[in-house]
Every structure is written in C-alpha cells, then in structure tokens.
C-alpha positions in Angstrom: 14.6 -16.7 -34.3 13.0 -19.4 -35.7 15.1 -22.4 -35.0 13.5 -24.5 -37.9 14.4 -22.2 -40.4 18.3 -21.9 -38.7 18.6 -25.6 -39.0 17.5 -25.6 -42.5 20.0 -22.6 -43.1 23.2 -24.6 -41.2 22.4 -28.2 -42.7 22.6 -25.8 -46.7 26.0 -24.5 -45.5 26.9 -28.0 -44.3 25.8 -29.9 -47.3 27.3 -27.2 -49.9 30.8 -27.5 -47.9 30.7 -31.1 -48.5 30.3 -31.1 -52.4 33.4 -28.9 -52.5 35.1 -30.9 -50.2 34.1 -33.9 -52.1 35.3 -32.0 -55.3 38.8 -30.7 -54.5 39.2 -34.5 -53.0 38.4 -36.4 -55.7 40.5 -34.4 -58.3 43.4 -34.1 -55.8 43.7 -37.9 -56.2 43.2 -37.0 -60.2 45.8 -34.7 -60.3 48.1 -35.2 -57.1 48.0 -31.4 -56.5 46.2 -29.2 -53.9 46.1 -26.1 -56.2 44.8 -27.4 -59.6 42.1 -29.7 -57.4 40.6 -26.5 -55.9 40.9 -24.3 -59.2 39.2 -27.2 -61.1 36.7 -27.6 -58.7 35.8 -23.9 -58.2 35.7 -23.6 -61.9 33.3 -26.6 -62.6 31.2 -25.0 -59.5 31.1 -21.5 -60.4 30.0 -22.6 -64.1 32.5 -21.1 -65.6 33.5 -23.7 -68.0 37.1 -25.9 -68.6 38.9 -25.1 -71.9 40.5 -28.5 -71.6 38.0 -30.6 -71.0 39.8 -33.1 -73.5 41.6 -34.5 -70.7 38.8 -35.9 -68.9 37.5 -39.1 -68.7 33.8 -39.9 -69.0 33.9 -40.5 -65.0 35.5 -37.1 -64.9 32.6 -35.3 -66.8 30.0 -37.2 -64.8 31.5 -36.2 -61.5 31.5 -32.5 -62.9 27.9 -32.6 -64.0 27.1 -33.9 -60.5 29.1 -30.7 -59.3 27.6 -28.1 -61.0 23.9 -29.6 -61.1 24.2 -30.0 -57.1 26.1 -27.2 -56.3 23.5 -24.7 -58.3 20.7 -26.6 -56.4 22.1 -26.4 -53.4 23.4 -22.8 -53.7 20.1 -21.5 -54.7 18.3 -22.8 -52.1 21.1 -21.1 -50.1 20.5 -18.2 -51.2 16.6 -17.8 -51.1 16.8 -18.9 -47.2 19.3 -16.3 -46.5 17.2 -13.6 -48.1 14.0 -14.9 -46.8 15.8 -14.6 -43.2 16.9 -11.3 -44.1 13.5 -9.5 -45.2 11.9 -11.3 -41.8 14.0 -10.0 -39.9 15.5 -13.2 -38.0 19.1 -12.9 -39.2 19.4 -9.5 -37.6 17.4 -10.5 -34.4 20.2 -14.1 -34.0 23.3 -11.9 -34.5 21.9 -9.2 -32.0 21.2 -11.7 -29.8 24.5 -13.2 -30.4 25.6 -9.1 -29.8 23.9 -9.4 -26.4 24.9 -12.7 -25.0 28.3 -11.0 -25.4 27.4 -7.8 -23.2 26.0 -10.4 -20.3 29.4 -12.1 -20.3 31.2 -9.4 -19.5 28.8 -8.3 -16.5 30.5 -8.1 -13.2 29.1 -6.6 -10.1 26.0 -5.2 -12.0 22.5 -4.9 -11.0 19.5 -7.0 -12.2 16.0 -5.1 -13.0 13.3 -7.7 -13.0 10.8 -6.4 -14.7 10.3 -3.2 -17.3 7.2 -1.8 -16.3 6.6 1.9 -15.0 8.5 0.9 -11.8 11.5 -1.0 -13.9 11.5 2.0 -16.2 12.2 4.1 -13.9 14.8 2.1 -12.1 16.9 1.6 -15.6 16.5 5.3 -15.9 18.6 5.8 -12.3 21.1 3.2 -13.3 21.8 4.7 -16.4 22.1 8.2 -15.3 25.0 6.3 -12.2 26.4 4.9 -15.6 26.1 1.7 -13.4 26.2 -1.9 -15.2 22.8 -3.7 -15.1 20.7 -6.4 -17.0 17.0 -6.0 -17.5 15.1 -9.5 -17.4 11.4 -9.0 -18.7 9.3 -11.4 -21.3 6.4 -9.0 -22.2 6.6 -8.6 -26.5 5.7 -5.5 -26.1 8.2 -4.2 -23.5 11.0 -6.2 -25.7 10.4 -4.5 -28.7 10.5 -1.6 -27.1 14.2 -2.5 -25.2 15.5 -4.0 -28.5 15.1 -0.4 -29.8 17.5 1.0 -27.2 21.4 0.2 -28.0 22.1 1.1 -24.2 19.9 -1.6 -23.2 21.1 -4.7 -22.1 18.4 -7.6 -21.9 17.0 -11.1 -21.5 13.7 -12.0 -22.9 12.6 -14.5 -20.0 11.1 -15.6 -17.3 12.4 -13.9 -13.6 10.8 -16.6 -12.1 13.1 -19.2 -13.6 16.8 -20.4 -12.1 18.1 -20.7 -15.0 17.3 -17.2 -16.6 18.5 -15.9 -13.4 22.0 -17.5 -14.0 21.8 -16.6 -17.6 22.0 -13.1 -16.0 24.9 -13.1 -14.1 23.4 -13.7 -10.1 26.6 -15.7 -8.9 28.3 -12.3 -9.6 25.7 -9.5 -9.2 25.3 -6.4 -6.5 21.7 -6.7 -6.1 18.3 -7.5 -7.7 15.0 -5.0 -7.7 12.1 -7.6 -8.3 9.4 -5.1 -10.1 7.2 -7.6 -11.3 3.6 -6.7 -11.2 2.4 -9.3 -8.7 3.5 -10.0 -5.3 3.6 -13.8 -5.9 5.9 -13.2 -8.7 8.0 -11.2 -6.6 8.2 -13.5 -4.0 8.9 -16.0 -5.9 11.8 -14.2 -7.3 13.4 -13.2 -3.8 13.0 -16.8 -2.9 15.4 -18.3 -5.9 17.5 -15.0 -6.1 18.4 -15.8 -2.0 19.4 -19.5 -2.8 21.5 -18.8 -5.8 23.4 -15.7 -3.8 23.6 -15.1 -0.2 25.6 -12.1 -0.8 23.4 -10.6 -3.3 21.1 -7.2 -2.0 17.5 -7.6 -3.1 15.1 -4.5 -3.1 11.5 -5.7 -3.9 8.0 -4.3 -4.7 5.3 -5.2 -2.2 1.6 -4.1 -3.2 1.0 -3.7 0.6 3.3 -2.7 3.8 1.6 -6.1 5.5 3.5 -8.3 3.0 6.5 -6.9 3.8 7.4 -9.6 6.7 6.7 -12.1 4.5 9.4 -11.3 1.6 11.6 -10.0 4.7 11.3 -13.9 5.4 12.2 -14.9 2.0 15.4 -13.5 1.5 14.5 -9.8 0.7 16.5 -6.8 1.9 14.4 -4.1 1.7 10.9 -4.1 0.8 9.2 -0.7 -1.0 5.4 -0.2 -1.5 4.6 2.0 -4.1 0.8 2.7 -2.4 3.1 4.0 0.6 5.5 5.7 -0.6 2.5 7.9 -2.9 0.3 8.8 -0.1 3.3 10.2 1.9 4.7 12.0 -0.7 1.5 13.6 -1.4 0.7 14.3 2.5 4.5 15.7 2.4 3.2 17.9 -0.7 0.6 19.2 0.9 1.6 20.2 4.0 5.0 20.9 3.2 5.8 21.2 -0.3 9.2 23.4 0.0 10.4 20.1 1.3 8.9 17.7 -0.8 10.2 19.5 -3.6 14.0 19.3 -2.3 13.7 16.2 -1.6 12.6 15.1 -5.1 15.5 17.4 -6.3 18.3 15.6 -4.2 16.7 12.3 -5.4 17.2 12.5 -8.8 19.9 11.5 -10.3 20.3 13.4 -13.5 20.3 17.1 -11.6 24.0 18.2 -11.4 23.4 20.7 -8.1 22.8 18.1 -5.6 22.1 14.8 -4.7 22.2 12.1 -2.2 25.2 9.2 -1.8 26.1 6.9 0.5 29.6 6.0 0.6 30.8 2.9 2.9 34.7 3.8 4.7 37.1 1.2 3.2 39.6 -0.9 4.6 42.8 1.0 4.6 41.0 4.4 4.5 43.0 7.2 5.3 39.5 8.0 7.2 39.7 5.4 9.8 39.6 6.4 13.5 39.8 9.6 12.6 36.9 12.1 13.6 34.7 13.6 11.1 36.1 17.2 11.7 39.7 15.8 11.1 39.1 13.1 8.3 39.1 16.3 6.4 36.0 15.1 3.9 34.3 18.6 4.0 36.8 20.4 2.9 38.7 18.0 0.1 35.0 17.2 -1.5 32.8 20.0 -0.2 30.0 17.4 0.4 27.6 17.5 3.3 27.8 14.3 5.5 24.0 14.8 6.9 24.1 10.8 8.3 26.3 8.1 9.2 25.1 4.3 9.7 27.1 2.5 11.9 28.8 -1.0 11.6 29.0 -1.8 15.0 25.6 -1.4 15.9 23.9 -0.6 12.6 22.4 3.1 14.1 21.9 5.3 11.8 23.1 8.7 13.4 21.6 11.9 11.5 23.5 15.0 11.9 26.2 13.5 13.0 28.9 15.8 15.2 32.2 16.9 14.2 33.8 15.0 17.2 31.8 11.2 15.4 34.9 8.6 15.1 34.7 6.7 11.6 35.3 3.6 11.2 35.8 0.8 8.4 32.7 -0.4 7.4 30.7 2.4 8.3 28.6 4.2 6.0 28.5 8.1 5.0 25.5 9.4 3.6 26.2 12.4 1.7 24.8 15.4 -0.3 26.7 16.7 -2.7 27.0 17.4 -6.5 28.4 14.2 -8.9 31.9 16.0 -9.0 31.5 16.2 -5.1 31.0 12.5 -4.6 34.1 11.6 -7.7 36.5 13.7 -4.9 35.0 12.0 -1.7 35.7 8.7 -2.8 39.4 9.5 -4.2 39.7 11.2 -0.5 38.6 8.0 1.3 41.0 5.5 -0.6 37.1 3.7 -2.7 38.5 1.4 -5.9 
C-alpha cells in the first residue's frame, strides 16, 4: 500500500475529528450541555440548517460558517481519497494484509516454505494435503499475486534472507524451514540465520549439487536434497524398475487415500514403551505396516524390523498405512 497516500488518508480522519471536537467544545461551554453541543454541532456540519438561529451571536454564526465551510472541505477531500484507494485497489490489499498479519500471530509449531517456485509449490501442496500449519516467505510480484489469490495461503512478501522477515514469520516457534530458493547462496544464507535464531528448528534445504551438501551440513542445515539427484535416480529407478518406481511415487503422495508413508516418534508415557513390536499391539489396533524403525540410542535405522524389536521413547516408527491408519496409530501410542 502506498504509505503516502495512507498518511494523507489518517491526517483527513484526524483533522475532520478535530473540527467536531472543536465544535461540540465550544458550544458545550455555550450551552453547558453535552447533548444540545453535539446536536448543534452535527446539524451545522451536516448542513442541515438551525431554525433558531436567532439565538446566536455574531461569534456564534462565524464559528458555524467556519464549521460547515471546513468540514465540507475537509469531508470531500475525505471522501475522494477513500474512493481513489478503493478503485486502486490499496484499501483491500492494507486490510488483507492486516487479515494476514493476524493468521502469522496465531502460528505455532508450523513450517516455513522459503521460497514459491516449482519446488516451493510443491512443498505447500504436501502441507496442505497434512492440513499442517505453514507460512510461505517469497518477494517475486509475480509469485505474490499469484498467492494473494489463494484464501488458504498464508504469506510474507519479503526477503528470506533477512532476520527480521524471518522473525516476522514465527522462527522462535517454528518445526522446521525448507529453503527453496533458486540459488545455493541464497540458500545458504538462509540456513545460516535460520540456525542462529533456532537451534531447535529442522531445516531441509535445496542444494544444486550433492558436493555442496557438506557445506550447508556445516551451516546449520539438517538435511540437504538435490533435485539433479534425486531426478536421475528416479528415472534410472523407472527404467529398470518401474513396478517400483511407481509404488513408490504412490506411497509418496500425500493426497492418495490407499497408502502412504509416516513416521511416528514413541512418546513419553507411551503405552508402547519397552514393549516388543509383536506385543505393543500397533498392527492390529491401526492395521499399519511398520516397514523401519530409527533408533534413539544409536540413531540406526533398522528396516524390517522383527517382531521380537523393543521400542523405546524416542524412537521413531516409519509406517505405511492409509490416513485413517496413521489417525488410530497415534491414539494407540498416547501422540498429543
């Protein structure tokens, strides 16, 4: 919005409040009474004429002229700033702005999407189908007209780069980050000041090479994903197995009810705990398939794990199974 034209549109407001004020005050101490102040001043403002205008002085009927002559003046100015905001566009882009600072306050424990290229696209797209909270930070005009035509959307138009959009965000209290800016300096740069600002926080990043991936390891990143090699093995997967590459595409999306993949971490508490994974019972109160566990205490990640496995808090389940599945499985383990 254009902050000139707001300025102009508050100091209006301002300076129209303060010729009523200055009317209902001054004939207040005419006429010692709240009520017939405002009614005379409302009258003389609206134009509407006094039928006993005998009882005023000359002062009166020059502070009345300067009432309506300002008033008009300053109401028609008023009013052709408010309509010229209107037609632009800018009063419905500061209140949905206002609409959307609202939506980031009430973030908690949400995800941050750096960037809403094909890769950010796609990551939203996930989120959305989880029904998982999340933020979108991207200053491309393009790519924000585009998110300001999707109500589900929520949305900063800024720099990732920058602390203090990244605070503006919601870091302190996020899950995690994905940094899908298009350049790997960006990126870095992003991992660098998401790190200092939460230690806690999980940050996935794009690398535009698997050799960069020590580097942005170094920098704070979690996990690093290169889209260059993650294409040529799912086309070497296709082509010699395709059977499997398409399962695996099917388990990894989301928005397919038969099947997909989960990973659920055992809680403290959990009626799970140093219990084996034939008697935790999980198979048979959610019907999922627990096809890996990754261990706590050593951070192994066991595939096929064996009926006889002992579970314990803080290790994580990695599951296939349908949405309704994965709803039971957490109920069964004692998940918030």
């Amino acid at each position: 919005m254009d902050l000139l034209r707001f300025k102009r549109l508050r100091a209006l407001i301002l300076a129209f409040a303060t010729v009523l004020a200055c009317g209902i005050a001054y004939f207040y101490w005419r006429t010692d009474s709240i009520s017939d102040a405002i009614w005379f001043t409302i009258t003389i403002i609206s134009t509407l004429g006094m039928e006993d205008v005998g009882r005023f002085s000359v002062i009166d009927k020059i502070i009345s002229s300067v009432l309506v002559i300002s008033s008009v003046i300053l109401f028609s100015f008023l009013i052709a700033n408010i309509s010229e905001m209107v037609l632009s566009g800018q009063l419905k882009e500061y209140f949905g702005k206002k609409k959307m600072k609202e939506k980031i306050n009430e973030l908690n424990q949400h995800y941050i999407v750096c960037g809403y290229g094909r890769i950010g696209k796609s990551i939203c797209n996930g989120l959305l189908s989880e029904k998982l909270p999340h933020i979108i930070i991207e200053n491309d005009k393009a790519a924000i007209k585009h998110l300001s035509e999707q109500s589900e959307l929520v949305f900063i138009d800024g720099d990732a780069n920058s602390d203090e959009v990244l605070k503006e965000a919601g870091i302190s209290n996020a899950k995690g980050i994905f940094c899908a800016l298009g350049e790997d300096a960006s990126n870095l740069l992003t991992v660098l000041n998401a790190r200092a600002l939460n230690l806690d926080l999980r940050i996935v990043t794009r690398v535009s090479s698997p050799e960069l991936e020590i580097r942005f390891i170094r920098a704070g990143a979690d996990h690093c994903i290169s889209p260059q090699s993650w294409g040529s093995h799912s086309m070497l997967l296709t082509m010699l197995n395709p059977n499997i590459s398409q399962m695996l595409m099917q388990f990894m999306d989301k928005t397919i009810e038969e099947g997909t993949f989960y990973e659920i971490t055992v809680p403290e508490n959990s009626p799970v705990h140093d219990k084996t994974l034939g008697e935790s019972g999980i198979r048979k109160a959610s019907n999922v398939n627990v096809i890996g566990v990754r261990q706590k205490e050593n951070n192994r990640i066991i595939v096929n794990p064996q009926a006889n496995m002992v579970l314990k808090i803080g290790d994580t389940l990695i599951c296939l199974g349908s949405r309704e599945d994965f709803t039971r499985l957490r109920k069964h383990m004692g998940c918030k």
